[in-house]
MILO-338456 format. One record per residue (C-alpha): residue number from 1; residue in one letter; z, y, x. Coordinates in pm, 1 decimal. Example, Ala and Ser with C-alpha at 12.3 -4.5 7.8 and 13.67 -1.06 7.14 Angstrom:
REC  pos  code         Z         Y         X
REC    1     a     780.0    -450.0    1230.0
REC    2     s     714.0    -106.0    1367.0
//
This chain:
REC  pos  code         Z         Y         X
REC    1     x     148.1   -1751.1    1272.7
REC    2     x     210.1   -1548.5    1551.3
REC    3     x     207.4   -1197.0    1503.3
REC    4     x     106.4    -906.6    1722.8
REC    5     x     321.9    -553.1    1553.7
REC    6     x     279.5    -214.8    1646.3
REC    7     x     509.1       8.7    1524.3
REC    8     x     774.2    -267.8    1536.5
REC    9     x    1064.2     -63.3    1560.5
REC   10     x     979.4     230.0    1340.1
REC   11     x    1078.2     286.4     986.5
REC   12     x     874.8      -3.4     845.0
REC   13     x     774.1    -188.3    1089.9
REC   14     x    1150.6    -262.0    1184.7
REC   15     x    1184.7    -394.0     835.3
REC   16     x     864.4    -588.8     896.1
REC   17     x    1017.6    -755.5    1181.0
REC   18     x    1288.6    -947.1     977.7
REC   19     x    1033.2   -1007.5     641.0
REC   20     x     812.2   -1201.1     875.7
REC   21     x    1076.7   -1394.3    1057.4
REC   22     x    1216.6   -1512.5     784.7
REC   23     x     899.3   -1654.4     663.5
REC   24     x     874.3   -1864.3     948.4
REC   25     x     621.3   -1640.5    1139.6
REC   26     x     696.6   -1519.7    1512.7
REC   27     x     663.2   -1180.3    1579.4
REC   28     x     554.7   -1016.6    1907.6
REC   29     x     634.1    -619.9    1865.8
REC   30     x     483.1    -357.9    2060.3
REC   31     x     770.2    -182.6    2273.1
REC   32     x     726.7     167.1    2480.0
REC   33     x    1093.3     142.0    2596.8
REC   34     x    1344.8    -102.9    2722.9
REC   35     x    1587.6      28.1    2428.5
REC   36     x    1321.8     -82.6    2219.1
REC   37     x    1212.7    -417.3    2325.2
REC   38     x    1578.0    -500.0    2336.3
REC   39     x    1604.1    -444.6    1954.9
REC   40     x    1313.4    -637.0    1895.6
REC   41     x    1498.2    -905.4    2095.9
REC   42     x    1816.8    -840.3    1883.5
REC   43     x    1558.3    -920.9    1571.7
REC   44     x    1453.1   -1236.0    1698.9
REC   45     x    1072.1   -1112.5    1795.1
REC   46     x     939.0   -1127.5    2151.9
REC   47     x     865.3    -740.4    2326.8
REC   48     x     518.9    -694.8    2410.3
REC   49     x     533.7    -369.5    2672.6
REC   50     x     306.8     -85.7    2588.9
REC   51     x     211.7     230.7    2337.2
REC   52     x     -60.6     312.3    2118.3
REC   53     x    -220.8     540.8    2424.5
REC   54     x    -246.9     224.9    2637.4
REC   55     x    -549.3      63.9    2486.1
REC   56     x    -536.0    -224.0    2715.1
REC   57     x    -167.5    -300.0    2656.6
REC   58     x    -330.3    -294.7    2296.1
REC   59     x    -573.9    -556.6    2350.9
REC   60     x    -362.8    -788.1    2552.2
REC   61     x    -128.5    -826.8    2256.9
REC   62     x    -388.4    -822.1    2013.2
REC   63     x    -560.0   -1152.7    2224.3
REC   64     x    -215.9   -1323.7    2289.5
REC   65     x    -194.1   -1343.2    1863.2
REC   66     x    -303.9   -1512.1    1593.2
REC   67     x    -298.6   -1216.0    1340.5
REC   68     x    -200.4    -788.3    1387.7
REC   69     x     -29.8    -570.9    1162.8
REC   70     x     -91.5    -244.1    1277.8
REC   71     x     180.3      24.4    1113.7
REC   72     x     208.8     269.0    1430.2
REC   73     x     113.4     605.9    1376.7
REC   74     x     171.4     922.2    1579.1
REC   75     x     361.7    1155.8    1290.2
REC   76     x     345.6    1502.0    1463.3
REC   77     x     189.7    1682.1    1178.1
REC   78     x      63.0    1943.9    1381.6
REC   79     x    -148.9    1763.7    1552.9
REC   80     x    -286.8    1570.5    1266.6
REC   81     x    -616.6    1567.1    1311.7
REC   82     x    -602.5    1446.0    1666.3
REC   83     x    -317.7    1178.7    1572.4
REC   84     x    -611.3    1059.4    1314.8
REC   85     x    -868.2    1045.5    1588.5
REC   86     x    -608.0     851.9    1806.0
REC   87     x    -523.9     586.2    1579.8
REC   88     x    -917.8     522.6    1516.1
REC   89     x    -911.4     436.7    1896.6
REC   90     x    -604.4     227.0    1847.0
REC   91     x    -805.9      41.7    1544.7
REC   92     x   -1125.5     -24.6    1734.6
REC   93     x    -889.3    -191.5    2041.9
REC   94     x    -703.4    -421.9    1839.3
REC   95     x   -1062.9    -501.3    1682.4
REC   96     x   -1196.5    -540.0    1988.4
REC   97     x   -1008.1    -831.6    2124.8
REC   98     x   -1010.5   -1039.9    1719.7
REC   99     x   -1414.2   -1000.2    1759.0
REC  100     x   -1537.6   -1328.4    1738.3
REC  101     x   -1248.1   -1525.7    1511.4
REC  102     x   -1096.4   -1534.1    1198.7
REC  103     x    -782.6   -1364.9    1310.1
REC  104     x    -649.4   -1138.5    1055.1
REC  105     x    -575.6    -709.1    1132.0
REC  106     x    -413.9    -543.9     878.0
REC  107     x    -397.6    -181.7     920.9
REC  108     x    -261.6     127.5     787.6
REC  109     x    -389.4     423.2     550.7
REC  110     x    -281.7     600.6     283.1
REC  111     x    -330.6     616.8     -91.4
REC  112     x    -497.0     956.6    -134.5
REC  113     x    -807.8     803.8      79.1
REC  114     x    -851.1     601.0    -280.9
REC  115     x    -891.6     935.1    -515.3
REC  116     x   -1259.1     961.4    -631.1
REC  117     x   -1199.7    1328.5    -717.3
REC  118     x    -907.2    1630.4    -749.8
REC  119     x    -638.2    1547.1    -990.7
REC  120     x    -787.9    1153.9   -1003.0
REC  121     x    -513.6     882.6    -920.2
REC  122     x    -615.7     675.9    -615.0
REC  123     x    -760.6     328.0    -647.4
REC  124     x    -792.3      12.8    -444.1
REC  125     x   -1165.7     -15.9    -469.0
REC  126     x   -1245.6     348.3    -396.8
REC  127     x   -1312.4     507.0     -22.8
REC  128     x   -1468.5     791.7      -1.5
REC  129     x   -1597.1     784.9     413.2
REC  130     x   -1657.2    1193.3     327.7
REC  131     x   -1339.3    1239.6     251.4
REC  132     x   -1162.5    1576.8     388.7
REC  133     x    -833.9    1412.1     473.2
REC  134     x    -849.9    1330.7     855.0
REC  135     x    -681.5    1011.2     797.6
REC  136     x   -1013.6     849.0     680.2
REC  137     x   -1055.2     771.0    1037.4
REC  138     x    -847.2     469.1    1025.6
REC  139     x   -1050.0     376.2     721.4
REC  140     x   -1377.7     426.2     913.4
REC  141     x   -1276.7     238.0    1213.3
REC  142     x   -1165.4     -50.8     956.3
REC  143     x   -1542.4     -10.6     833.4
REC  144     x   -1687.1     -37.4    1181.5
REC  145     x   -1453.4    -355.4    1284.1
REC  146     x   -1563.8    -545.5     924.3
REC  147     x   -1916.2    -434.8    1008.0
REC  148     x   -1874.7    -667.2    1321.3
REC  149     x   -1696.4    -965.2    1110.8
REC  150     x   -1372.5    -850.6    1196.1
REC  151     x   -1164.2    -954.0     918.7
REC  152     x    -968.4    -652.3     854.4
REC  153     x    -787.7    -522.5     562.1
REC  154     x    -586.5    -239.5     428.2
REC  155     x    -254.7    -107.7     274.6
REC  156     x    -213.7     285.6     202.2
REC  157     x      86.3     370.5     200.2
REC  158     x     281.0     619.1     -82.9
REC  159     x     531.4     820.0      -4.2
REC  160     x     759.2     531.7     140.1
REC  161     x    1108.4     543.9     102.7
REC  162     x    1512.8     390.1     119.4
REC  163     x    1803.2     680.9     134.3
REC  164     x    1698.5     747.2     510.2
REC  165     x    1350.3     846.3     534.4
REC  166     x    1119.7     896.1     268.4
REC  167     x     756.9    1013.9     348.1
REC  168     x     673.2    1355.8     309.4
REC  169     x     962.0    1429.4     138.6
REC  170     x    1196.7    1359.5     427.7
REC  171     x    1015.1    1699.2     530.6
REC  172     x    1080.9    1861.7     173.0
REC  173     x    1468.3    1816.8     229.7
REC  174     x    1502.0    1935.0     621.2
REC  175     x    1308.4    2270.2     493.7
REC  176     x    1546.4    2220.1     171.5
REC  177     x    1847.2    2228.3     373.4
REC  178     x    1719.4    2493.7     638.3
REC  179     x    1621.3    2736.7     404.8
REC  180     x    1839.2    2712.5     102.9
REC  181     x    1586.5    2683.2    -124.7
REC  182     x    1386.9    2366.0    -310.2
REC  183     x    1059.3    2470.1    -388.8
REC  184     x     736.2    2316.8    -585.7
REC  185     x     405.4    2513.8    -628.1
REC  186     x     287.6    2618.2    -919.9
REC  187     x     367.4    2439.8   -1265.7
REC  188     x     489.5    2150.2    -995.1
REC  189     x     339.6    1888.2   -1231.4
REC  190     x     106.4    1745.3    -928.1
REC  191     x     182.6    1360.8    -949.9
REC  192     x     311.7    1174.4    -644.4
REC  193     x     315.4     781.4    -591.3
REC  194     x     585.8     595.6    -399.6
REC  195     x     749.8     273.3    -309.4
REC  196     x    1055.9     183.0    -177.3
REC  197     x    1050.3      -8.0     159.4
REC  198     x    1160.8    -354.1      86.9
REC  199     x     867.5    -357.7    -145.9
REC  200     x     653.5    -214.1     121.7
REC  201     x     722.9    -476.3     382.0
REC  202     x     687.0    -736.4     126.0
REC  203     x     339.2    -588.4      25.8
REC  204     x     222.8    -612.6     373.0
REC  205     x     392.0   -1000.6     384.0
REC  206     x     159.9   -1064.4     150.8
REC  207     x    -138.7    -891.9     219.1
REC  208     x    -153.0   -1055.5     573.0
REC  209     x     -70.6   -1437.3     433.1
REC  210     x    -286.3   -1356.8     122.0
REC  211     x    -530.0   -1103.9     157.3
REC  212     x    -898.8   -1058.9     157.4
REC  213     x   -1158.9    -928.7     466.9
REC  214     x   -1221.4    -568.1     321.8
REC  215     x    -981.6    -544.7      99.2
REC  216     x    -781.4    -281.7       6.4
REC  217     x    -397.9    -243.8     -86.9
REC  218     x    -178.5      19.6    -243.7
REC  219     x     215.2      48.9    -167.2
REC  220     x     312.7     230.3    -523.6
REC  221     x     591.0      84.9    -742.6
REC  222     x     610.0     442.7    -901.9
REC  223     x     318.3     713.8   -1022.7
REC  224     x     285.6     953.8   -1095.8
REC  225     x     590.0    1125.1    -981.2
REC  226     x     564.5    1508.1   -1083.5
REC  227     x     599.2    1731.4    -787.7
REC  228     x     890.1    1956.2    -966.8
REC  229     x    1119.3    1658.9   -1020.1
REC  230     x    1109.8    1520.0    -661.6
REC  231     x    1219.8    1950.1    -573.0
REC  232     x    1464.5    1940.1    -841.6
REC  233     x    1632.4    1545.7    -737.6
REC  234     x    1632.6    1766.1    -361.4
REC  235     x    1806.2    2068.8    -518.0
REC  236     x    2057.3    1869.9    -703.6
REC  237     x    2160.7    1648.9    -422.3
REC  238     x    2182.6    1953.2    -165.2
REC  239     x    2294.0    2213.8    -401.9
REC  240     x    2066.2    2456.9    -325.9
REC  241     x    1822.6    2635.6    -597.3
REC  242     x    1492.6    2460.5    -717.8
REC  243     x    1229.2    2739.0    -708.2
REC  244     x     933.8    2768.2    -861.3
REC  245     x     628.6    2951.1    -566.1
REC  246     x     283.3    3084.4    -573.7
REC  247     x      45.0    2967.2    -321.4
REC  248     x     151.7    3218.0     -65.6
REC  249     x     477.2    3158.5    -124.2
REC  250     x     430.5    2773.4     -52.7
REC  251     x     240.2    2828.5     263.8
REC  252     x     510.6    3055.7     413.3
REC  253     x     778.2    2790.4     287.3
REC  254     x     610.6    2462.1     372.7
REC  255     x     399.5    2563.3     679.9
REC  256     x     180.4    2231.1     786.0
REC  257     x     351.1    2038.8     415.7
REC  258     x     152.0    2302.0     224.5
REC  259     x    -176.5    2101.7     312.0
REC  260     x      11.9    1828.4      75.4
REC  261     x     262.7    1981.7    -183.8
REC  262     x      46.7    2157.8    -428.6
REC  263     x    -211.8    1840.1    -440.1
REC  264     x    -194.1    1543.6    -690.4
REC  265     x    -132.9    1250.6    -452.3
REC  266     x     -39.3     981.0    -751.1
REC  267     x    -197.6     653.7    -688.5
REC  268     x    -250.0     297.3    -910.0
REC  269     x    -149.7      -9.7    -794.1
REC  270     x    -282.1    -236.2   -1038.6
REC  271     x    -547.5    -421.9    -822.4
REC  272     x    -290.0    -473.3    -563.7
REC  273     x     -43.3    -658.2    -838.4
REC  274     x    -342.9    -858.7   -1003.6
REC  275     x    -470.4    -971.2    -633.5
REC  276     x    -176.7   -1028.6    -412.4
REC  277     x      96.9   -1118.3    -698.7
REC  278     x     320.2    -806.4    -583.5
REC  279     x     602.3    -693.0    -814.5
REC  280     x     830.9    -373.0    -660.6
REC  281     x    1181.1    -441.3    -751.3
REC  282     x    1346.4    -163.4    -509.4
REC  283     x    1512.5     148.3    -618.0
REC  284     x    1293.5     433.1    -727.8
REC  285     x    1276.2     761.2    -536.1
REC  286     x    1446.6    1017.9    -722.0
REC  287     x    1712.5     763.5    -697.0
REC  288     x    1707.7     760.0    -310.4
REC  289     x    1696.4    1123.3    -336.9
REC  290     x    1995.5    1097.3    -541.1
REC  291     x    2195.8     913.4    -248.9
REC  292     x    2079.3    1115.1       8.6
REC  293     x    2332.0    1219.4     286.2
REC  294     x    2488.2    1567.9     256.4
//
């Protein structure tokens, strides 16, 4: 197949690049720069010109494919909820010009839109279109495209990870090393889920060759994670103390990540295992935190 990619040369979707190549699929990646279409090029994919606030650059890709992964995502955190409300646009685009076929979109989400309730690990089967997270957009827009016999699918991501970046907690450790301090809220026993990329990329691999209209897919090898060890594997690597914070302590420390750090955010994957065959085999991440650069 031919492949449209947004987000082709960020953390994942770089790795994406390569995972499809090699399974004798061509790749064209969605490049806002000439530094970045040149990489693509480097990868062996073909540079589509454009960004995820061009809508028509969107849909021009989008037609000039047989399927689209769609992993781009605006990450300023402080702008969340508008970031959300962008990428629902972005969704209903790349929908837009599949109407009418059996072209494949796989798009982007994360676990904690699976959790039925507080404290509840995340499922595959479970959406909740109520939800408080603002990140149900993408969801909702995947809703509205399958509505129209788009065939659309999802995979939520965890708290995805190698020794470079890894989710969330790639904003634990700059605060971590700013401050001096590792902190967890609370007890700190708040699960996490995660997944190391080279699983990742694999999961969406096969998700996209594999996958069901509808369906929904979780990138955790690991959960749940408590929230104390990932602050103590930061402490230990960066030598700083691991300290324990009351919620006003947290917000003060975390700022925006306090929306996130005191919340259970552990996920199952068992659906995705049974349905697509998927078995993680990457490093855990306390053990990327372990190797993290100092």
């Amino acid at each position: 197949m031919r492949i449209f990619l947004t987000g082709a040369t960020g953390f994942i979707g770089s790795k994406i690049v390569p995972e499809l190549i090699n399974a004798g699929h061509q790749v064209l990646g969605l490049a806002r720069s000439d530094r970045g279409a040149r990489a693509l090029q480097l990868a062996g994919a073909d540079a589509h010109a454009g960004d995820i606030e061009d809508l028509d650059s969107l849909r021009r890709g989008a037609s000039a494919c047989d399927a689209v992964i769609h992993t781009a995502f605006d990450h300023d955190f402080a702008h969340f909820v508008a970031n959300c409300e962008k990428d629902r646009r972005v969704i209903l685009a790349l929908g837009e010009a599949l109407q009418g076929s059996a072209r494949p979109l796989l798009i982007t989400s994360g676990t904690p839109m699976g959790s039925a309730a507080p404290g509840q690990p995340a499922t595959e089967d479970h959406f909740n279109p109520a939800h408080p997270n603002p990140r149900k957009a993408s969801e909702l827009a995947g809703e509205e495209l399958l509505a129209r016999g788009v065939r659309v699918s999802v995979v939520r991501l965890s708290q995805i990870h190698d020794t470079e970046k890894q989710g969330l907690v790639t904003e634990m450790v700059a605060l971590a090393r700013a401050r001096g301090v590792s902190g967890y809220v609370g007890d700190g026993a708040n699960g996490w889920s995660a997944a190391h990329v080279s699983d990742t990329v694999r999961l969406y691999r096969a998700a996209l060759e594999h996958g069901e209209a509808g369906a929904r897919y979780h990138a955790t090898a690991e959960s749940p994670i408590p929230f104390r060890d990932i602050a103590q594997a930061i402490g230990d690597r960066l030598g700083v103390p691991v300290i324990r914070m009351d919620e006003a302590a947290a917000a003060a420390h975390f700022g925006w990540l306090s929306h996130f750090v005191g919340h259970d955010m552990s996920a199952s994957s068992a659906a995705t295992r049974e349905r697509l065959g998927w078995r993680p085999t990457g490093p855990g991440l306390l053990d990327s935190l372990a190797q993290l650069p100092v």
